[in-house]
N, C-alpha and C positions, 0 to 999 in steps of 0.2 A: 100469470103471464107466461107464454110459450117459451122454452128457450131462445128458436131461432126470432121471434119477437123483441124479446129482450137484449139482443147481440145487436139487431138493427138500430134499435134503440140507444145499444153503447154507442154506435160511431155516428148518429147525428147529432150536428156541432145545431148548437142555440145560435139564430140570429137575432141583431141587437138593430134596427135603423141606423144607420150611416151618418154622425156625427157632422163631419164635413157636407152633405148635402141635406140633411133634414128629412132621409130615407125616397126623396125625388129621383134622385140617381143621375142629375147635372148641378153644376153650378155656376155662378155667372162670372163673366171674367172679361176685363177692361182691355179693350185695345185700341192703341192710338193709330187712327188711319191719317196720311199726307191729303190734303186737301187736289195734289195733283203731285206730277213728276218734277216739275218746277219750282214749286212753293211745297214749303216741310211745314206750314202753321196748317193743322186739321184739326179732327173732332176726335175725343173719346167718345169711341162705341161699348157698348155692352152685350156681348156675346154669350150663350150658354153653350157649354163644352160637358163631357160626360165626364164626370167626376171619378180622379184618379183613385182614391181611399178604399170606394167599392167595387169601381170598374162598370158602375153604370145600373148597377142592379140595386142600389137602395140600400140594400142591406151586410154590414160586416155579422164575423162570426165573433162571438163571446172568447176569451181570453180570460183564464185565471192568473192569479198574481204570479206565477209562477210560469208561465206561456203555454201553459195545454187547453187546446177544448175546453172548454164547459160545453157537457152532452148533455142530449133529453133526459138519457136516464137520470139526472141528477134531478129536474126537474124545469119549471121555465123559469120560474123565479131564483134559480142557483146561479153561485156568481164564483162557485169553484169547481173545478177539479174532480173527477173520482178519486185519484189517486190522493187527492189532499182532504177529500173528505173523509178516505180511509184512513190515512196519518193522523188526524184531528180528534179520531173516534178514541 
């Protein structure tokens, strides 16, 4: 692998589907609407709204226990760290 290949590789973070929406990138959310201006007995509605966690895109980035990145280069299935794969070695 080229160097400048494998630099690009260090800085793309893994992304993981979006826990909170199920990788959709809304989620649904109750609101109680007044049947009118006079009377306060209405309905719950159900609305979808774009989910805060990913910002609407589906998908968050990987996190090692430690809070860095997990990059490509570690691979897709890594669940840590470069730095802490090199500390571990």
């Amino acid at each position: 692998m080229g160097k400048m290949k494998e630099e690009f590789m260090r800085r793309l973070p893994v992304m993981d589907a979006c826990s909170e929406c199920q990788g959709t990138g809304t989620v649904d959310v109750e609101v109680a609407k007044p049947q009118s201006f006079s009377c306060d007995i209405g309905e719950i509605y159900v609305e979808e709204e774009l989910c805060e966690a990913c910002g609407g895109g589906g998908e968050v980035k990987r996190l090692c226990d430690c809070g860095e990145l997990v990059t490509l280069i570690m691979g897709e299935a890594s669940i840590v760290c470069e730095d802490c794969a090199d500390a571990n070695v």
